[in-house]
PDB file of N, CA, C and O in Angstrom:
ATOM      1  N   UNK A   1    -112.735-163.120 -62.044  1.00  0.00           N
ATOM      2  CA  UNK A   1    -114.005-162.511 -61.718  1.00  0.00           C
ATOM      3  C   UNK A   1    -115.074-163.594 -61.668  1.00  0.00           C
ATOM      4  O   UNK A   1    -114.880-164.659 -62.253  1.00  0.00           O
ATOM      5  N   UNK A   2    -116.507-163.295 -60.805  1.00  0.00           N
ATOM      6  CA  UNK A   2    -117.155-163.931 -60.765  1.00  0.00           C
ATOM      7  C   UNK A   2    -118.356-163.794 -61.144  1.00  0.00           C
ATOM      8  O   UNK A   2    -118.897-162.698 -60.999  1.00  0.00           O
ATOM      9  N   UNK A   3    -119.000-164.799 -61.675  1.00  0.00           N
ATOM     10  CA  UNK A   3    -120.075-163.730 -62.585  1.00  0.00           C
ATOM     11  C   UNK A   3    -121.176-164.792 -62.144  1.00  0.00           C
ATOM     12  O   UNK A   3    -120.823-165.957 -62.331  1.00  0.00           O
ATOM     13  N   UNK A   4    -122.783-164.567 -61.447  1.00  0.00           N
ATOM     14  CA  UNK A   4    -123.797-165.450 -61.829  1.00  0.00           C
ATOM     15  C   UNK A   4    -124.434-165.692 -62.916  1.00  0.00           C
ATOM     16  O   UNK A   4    -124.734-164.735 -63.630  1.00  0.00           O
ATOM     17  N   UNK A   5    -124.883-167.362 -63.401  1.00  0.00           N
ATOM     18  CA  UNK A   5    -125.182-167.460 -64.800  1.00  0.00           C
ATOM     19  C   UNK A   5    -126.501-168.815 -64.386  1.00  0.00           C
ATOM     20  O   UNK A   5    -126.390-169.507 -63.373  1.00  0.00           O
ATOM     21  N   UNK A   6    -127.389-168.931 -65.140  1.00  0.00           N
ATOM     22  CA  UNK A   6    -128.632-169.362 -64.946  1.00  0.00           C
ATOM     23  C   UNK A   6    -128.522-170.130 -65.990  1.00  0.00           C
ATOM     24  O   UNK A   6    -128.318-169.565 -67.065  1.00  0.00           O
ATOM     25  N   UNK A   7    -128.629-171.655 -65.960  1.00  0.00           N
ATOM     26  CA  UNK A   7    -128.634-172.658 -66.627  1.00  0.00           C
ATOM     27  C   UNK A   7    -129.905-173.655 -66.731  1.00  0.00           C
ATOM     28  O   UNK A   7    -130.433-174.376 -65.885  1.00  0.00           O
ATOM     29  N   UNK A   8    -130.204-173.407 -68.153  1.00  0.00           N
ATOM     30  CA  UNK A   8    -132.155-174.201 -68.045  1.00  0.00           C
ATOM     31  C   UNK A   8    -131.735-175.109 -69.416  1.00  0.00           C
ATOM     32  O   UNK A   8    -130.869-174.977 -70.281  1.00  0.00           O
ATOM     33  N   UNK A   9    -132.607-175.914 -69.205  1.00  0.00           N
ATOM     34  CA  UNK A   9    -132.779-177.038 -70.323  1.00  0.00           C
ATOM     35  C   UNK A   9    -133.758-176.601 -70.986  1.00  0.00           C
ATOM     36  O   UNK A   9    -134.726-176.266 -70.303  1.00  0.00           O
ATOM     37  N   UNK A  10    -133.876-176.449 -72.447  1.00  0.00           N
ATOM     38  CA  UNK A  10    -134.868-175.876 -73.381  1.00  0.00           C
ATOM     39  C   UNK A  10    -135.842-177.536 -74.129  1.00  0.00           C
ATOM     40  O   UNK A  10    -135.763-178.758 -74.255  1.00  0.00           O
ATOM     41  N   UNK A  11    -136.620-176.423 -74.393  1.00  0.00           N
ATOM     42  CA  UNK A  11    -137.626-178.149 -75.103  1.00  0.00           C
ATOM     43  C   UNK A  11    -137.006-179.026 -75.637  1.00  0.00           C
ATOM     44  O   UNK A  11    -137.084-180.243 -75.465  1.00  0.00           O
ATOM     45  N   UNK A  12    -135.991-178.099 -76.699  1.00  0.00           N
ATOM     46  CA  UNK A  12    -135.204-179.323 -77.789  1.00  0.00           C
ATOM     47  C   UNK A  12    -133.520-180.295 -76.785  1.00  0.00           C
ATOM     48  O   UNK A  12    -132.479-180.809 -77.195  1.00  0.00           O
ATOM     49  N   UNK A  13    -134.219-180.057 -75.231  1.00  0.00           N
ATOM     50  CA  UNK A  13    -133.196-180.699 -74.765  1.00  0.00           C
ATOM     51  C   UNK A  13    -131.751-180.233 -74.557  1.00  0.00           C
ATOM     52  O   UNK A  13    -131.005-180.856 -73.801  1.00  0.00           O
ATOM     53  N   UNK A  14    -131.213-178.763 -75.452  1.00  0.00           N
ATOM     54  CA  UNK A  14    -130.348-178.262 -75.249  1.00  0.00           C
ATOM     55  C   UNK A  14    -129.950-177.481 -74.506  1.00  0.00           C
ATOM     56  O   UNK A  14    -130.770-176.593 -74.738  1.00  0.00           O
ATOM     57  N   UNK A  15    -129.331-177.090 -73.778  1.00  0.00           N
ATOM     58  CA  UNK A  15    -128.427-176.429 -72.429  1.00  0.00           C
ATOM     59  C   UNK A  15    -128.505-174.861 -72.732  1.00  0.00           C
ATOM     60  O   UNK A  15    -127.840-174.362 -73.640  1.00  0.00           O
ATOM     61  N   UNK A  16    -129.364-174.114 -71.912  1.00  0.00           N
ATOM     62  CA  UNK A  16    -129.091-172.796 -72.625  1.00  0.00           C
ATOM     63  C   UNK A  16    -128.573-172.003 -71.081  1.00  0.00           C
ATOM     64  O   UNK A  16    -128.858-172.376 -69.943  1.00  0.00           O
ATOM     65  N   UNK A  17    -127.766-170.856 -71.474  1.00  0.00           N
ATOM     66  CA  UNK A  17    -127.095-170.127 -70.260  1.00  0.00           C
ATOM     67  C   UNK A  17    -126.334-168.984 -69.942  1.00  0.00           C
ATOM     68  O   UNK A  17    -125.155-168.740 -70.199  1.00  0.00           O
ATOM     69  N   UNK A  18    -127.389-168.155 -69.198  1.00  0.00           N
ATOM     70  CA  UNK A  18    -127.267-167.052 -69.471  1.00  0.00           C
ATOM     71  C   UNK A  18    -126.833-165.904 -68.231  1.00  0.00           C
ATOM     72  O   UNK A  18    -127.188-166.232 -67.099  1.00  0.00           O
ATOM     73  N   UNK A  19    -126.155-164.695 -68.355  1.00  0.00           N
ATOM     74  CA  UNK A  19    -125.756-164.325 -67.522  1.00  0.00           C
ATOM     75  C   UNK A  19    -126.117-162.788 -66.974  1.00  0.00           C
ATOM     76  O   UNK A  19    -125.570-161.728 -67.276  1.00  0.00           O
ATOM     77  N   UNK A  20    -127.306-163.056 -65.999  1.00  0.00           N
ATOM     78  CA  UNK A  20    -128.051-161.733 -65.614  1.00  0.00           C
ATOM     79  C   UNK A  20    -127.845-160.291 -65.886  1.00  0.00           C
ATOM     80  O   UNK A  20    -128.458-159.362 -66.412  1.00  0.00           O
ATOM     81  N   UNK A  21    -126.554-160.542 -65.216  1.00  0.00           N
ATOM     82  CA  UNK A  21    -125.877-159.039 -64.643  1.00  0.00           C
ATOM     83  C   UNK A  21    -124.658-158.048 -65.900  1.00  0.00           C
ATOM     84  O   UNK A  21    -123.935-157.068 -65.720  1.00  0.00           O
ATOM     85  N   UNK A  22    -125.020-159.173 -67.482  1.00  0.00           N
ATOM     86  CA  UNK A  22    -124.366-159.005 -68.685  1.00  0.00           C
ATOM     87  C   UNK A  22    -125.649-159.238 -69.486  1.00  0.00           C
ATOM     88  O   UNK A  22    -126.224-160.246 -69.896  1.00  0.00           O
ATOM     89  N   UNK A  23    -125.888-157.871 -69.557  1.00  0.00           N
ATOM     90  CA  UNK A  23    -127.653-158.047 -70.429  1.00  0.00           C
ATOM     91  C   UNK A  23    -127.321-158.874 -71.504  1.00  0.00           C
ATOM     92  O   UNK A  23    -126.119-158.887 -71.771  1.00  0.00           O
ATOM     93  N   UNK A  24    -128.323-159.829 -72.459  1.00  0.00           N
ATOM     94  CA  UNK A  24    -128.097-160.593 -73.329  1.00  0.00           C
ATOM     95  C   UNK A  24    -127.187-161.210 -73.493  1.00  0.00           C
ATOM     96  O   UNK A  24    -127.159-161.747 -74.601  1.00  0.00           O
ATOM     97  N   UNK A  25    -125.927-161.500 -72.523  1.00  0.00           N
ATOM     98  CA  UNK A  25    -124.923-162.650 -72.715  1.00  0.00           C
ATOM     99  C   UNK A  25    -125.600-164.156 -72.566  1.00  0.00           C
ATOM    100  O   UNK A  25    -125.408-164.948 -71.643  1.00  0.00           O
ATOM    101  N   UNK A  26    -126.211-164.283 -73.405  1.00  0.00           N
ATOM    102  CA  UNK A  26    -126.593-165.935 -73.747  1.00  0.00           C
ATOM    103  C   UNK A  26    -125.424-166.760 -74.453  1.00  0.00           C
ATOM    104  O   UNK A  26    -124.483-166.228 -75.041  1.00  0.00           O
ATOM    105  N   UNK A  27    -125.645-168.344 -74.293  1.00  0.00           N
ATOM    106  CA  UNK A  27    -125.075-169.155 -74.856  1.00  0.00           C
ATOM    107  C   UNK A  27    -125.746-170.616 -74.219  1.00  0.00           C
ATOM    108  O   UNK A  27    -126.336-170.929 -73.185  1.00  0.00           O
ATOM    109  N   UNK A  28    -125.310-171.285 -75.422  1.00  0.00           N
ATOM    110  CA  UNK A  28    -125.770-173.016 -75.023  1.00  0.00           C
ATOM    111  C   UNK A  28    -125.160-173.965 -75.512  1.00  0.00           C
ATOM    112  O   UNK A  28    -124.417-173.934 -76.493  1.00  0.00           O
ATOM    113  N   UNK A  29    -125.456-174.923 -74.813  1.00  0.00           N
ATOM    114  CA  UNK A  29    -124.480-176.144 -75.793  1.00  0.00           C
ATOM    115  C   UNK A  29    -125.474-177.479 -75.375  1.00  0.00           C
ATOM    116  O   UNK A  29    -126.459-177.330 -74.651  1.00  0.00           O
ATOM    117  N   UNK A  30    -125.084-178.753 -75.917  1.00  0.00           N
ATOM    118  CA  UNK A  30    -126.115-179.912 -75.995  1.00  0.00           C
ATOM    119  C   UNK A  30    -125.695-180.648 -74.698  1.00  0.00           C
ATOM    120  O   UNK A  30    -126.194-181.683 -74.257  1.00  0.00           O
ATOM    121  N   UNK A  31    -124.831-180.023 -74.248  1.00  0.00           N
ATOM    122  CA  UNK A  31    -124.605-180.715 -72.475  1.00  0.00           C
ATOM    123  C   UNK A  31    -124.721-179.699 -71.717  1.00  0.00           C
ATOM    124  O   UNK A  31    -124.948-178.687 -72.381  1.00  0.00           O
ATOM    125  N   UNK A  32    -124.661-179.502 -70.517  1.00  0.00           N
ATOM    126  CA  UNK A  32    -124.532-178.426 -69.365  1.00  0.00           C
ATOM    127  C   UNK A  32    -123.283-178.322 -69.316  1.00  0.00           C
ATOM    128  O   UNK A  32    -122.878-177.174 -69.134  1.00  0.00           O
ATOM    129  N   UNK A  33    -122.460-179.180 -69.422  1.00  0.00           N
ATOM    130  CA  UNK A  33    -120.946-178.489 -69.356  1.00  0.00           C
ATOM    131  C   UNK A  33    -120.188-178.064 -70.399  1.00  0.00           C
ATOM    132  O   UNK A  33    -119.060-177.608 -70.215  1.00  0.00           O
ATOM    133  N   UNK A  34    -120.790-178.184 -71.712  1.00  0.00           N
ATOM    134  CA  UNK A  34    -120.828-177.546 -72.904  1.00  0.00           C
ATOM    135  C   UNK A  34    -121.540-176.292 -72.498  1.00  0.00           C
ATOM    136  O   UNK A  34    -120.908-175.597 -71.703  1.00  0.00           O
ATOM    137  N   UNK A  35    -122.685-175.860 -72.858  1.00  0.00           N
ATOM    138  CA  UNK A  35    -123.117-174.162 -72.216  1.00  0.00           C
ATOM    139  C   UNK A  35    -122.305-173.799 -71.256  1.00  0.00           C
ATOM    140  O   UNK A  35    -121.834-172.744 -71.682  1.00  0.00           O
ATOM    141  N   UNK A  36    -121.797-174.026 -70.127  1.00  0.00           N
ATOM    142  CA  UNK A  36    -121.431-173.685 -69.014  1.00  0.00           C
ATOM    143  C   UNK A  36    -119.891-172.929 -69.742  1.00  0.00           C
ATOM    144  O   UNK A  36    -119.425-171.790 -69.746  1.00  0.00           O
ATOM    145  N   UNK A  37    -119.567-173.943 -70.175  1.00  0.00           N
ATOM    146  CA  UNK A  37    -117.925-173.752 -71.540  1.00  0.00           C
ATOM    147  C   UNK A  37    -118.273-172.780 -71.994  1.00  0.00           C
ATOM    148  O   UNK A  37    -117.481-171.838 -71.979  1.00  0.00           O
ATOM    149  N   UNK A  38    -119.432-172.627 -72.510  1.00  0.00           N
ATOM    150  CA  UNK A  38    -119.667-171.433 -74.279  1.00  0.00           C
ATOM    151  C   UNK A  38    -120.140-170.147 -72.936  1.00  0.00           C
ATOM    152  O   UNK A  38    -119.269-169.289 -72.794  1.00  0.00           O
ATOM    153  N   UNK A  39    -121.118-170.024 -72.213  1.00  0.00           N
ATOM    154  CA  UNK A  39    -120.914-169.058 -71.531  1.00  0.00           C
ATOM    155  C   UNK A  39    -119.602-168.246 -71.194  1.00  0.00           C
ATOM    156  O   UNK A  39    -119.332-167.109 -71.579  1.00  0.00           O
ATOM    157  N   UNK A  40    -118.967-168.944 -70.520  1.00  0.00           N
ATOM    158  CA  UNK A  40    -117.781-168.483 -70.138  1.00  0.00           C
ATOM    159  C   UNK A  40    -117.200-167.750 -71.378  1.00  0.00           C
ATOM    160  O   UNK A  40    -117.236-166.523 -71.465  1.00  0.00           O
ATOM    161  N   UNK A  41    -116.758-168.409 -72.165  1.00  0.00           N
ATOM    162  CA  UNK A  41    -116.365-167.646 -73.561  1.00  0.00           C
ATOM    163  C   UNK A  41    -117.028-166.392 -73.929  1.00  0.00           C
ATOM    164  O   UNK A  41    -116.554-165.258 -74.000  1.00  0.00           O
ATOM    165  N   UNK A  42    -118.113-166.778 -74.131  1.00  0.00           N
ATOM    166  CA  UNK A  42    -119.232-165.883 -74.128  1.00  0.00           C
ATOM    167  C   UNK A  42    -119.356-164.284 -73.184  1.00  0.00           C
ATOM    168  O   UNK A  42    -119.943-163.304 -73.644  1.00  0.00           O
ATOM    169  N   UNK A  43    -118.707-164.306 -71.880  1.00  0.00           N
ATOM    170  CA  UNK A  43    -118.583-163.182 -71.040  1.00  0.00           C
ATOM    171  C   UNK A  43    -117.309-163.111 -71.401  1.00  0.00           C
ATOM    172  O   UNK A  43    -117.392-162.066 -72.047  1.00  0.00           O
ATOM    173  N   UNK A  44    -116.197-163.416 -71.481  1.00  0.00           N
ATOM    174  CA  UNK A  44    -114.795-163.208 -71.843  1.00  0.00           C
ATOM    175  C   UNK A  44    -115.156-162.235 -73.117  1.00  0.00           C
ATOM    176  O   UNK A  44    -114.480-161.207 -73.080  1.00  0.00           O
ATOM    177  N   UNK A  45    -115.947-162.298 -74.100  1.00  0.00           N
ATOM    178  CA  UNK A  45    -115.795-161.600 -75.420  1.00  0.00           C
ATOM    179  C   UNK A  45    -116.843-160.474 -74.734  1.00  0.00           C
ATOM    180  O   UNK A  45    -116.537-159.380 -75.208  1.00  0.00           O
ATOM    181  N   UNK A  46    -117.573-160.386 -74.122  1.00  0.00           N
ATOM    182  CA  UNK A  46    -118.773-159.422 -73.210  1.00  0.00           C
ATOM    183  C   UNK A  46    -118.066-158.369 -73.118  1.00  0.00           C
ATOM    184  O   UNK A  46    -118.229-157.290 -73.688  1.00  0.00           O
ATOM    185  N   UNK A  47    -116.837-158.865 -71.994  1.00  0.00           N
ATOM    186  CA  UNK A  47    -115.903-158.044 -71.446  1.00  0.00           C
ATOM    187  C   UNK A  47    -114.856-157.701 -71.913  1.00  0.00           C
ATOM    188  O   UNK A  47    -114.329-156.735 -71.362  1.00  0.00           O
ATOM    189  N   UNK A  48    -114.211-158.268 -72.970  1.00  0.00           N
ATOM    190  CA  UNK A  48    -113.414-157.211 -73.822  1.00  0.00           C
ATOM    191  C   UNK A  48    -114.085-156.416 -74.840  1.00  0.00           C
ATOM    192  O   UNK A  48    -113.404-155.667 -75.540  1.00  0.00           O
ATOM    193  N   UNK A  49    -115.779-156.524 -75.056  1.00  0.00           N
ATOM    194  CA  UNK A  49    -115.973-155.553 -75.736  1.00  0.00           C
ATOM    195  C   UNK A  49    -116.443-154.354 -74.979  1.00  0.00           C
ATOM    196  O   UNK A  49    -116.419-153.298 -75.612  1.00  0.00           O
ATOM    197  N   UNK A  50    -116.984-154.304 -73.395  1.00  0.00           N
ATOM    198  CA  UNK A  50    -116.752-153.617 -72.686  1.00  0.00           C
ATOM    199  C   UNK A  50    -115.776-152.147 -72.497  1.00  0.00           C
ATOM    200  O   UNK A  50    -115.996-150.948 -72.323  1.00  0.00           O
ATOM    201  N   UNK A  51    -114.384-153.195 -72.672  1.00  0.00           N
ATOM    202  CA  UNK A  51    -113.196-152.716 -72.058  1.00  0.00           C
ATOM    203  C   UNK A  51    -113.024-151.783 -73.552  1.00  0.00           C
ATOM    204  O   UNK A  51    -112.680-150.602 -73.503  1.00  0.00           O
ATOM    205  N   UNK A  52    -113.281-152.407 -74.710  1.00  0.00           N
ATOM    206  CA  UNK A  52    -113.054-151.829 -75.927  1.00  0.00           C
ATOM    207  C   UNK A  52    -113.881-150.182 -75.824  1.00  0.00           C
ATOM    208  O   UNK A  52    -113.124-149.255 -76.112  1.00  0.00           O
ATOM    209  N   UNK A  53    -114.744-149.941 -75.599  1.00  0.00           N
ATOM    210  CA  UNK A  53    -115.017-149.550 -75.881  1.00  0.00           C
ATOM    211  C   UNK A  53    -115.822-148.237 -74.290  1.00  0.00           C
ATOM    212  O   UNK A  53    -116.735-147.412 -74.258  1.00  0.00           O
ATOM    213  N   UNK A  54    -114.889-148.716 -73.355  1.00  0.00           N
ATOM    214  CA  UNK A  54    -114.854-148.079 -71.849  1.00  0.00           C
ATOM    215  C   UNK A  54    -116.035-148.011 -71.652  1.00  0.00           C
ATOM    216  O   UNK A  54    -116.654-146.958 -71.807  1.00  0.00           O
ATOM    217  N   UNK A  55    -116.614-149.179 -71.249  1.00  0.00           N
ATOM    218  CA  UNK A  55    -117.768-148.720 -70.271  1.00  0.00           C
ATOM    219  C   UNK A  55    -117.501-149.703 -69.414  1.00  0.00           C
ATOM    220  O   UNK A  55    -116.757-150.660 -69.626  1.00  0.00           O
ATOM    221  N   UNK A  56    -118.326-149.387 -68.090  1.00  0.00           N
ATOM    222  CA  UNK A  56    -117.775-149.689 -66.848  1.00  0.00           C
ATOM    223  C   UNK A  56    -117.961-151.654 -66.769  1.00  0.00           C
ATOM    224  O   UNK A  56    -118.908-152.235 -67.297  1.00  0.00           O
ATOM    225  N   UNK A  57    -117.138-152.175 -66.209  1.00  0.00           N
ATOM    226  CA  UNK A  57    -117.555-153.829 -65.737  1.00  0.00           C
ATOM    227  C   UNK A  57    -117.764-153.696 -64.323  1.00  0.00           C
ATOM    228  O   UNK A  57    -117.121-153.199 -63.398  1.00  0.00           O
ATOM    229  N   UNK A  58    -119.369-154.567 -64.495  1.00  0.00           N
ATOM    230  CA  UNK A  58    -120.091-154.756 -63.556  1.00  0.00           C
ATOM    231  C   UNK A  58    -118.987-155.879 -62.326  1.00  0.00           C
ATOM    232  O   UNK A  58    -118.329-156.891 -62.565  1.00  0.00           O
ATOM    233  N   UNK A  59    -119.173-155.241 -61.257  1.00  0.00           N
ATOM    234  CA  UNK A  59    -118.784-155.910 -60.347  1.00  0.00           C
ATOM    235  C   UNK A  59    -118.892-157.392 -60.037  1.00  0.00           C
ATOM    236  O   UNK A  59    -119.962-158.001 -60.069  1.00  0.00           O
ATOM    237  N   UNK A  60    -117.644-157.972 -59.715  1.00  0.00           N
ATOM    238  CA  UNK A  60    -117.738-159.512 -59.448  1.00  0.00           C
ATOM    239  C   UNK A  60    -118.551-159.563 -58.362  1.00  0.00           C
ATOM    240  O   UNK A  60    -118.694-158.606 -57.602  1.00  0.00           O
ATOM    241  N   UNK A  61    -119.428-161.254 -58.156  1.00  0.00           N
ATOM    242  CA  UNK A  61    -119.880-161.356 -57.181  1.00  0.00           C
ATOM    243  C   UNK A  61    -119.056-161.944 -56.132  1.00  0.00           C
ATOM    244  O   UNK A  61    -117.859-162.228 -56.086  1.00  0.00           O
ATOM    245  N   UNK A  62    -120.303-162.081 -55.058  1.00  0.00           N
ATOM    246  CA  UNK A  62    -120.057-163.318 -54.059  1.00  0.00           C
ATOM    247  C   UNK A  62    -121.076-163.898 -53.316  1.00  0.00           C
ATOM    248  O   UNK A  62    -121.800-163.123 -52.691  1.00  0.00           O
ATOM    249  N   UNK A  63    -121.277-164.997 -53.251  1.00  0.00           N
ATOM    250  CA  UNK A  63    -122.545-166.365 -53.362  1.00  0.00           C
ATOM    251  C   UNK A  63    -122.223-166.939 -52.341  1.00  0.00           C
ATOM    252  O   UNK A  63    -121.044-167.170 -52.075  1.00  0.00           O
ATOM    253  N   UNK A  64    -122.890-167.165 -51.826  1.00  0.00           N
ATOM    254  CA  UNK A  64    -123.118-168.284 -50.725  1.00  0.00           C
ATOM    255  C   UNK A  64    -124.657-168.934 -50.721  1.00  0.00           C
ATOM    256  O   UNK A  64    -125.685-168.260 -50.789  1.00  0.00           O
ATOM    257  N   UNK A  65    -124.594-170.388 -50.626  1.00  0.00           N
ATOM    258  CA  UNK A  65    -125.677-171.141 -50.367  1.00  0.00           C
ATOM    259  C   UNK A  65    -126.048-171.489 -48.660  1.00  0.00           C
ATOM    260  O   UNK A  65    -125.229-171.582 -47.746  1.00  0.00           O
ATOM    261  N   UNK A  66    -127.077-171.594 -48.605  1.00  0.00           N
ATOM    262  CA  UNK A  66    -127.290-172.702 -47.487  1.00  0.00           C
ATOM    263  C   UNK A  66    -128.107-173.817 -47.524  1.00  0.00           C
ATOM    264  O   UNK A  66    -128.839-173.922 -48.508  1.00  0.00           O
ATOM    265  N   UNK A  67    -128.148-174.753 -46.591  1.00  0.00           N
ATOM    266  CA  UNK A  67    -129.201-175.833 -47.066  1.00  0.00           C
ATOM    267  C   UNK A  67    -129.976-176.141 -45.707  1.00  0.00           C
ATOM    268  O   UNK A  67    -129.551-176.542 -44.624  1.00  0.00           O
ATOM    269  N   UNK A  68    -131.188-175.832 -46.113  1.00  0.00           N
ATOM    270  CA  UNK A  68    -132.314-175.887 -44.964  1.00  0.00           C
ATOM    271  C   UNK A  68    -133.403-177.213 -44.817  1.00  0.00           C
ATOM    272  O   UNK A  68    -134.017-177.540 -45.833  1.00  0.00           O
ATOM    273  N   UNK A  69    -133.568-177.754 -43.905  1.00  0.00           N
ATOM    274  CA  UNK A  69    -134.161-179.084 -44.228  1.00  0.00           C
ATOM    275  C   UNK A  69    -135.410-178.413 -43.668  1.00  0.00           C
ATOM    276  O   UNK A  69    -135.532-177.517 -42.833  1.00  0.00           O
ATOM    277  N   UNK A  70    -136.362-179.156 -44.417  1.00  0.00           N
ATOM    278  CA  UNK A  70    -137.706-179.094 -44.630  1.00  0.00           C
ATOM    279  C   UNK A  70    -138.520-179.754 -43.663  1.00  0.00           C
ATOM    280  O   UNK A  70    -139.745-179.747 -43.780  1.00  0.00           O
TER     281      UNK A  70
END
């Protein structure tokens, strides 16, 4: 599944990252590919508590970029 997740650098420099469409699934780590790691984990436990407890999982996405010159 595919899930969008929003990755910001906080004052103290640490990686925080979070995932819209999974109210309050936050996580961070002191690199971006550390948060990016703990997120993931982070919706994996989202969604088996989901499943635990039957309520519906929000639909995977699908993303596409483009790049427009200025």
């Amino acid at each position: 599944m595919r899930f969008r997740i929003i990755v910001e650098q906080d004052e103290d420099q640490n990686f925080v990252a979070e995932c819209p469409s999974l109210p309050g699934c936050v996580s961070q780590g002191k690199t971006r590919d550390e948060a990016i790691k703990n997120i993931k984990d982070a919706i994996r436990g989202y969604l088996e508590s989901l499943k635990k407890h039957n309520e519906p999982i929000p639909p995977s996405i699908e993303e596409e970029t483009v790049e427009v010159n200025a």
